[in-house]
N, C-alpha and C positions, 0 to 999 in steps of 0.2 A: 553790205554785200549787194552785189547788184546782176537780176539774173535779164538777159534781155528776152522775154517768154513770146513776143511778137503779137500773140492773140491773147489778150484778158480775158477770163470765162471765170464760173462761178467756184470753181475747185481750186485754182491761183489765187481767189480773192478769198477763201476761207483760209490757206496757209498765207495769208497776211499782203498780198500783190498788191500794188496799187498802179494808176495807168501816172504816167511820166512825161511829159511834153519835150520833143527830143532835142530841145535846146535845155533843157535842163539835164537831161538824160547824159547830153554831151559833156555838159559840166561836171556831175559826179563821175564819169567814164576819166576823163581827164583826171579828176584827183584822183580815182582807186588806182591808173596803171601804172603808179612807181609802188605801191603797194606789197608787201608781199604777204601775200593768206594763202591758208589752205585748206580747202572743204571741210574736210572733217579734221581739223584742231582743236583741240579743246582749252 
């Protein structure tokens, strides 16, 4: 799942955030949008 949070801070990185180089970024954005998910599925 991929949230784009714009500003990294200490409370994103304890629920698991890490920073993303946005050609990488680009890359998984590219494979999740044929995707289909839904927030809270289980």
């Amino acid at each position: 799942m991929l949230f784009d949070v714009q500003v990294m801070n200490d409370h994103l990185a304890s629920l698991g955030c890490v920073e993303v180089r946005r050609g990488r970024f680009l890359e998984r954005l590219r494979a999740a949008l044929p995707l289909q998910a839904g927030l809270f599925e289980g």
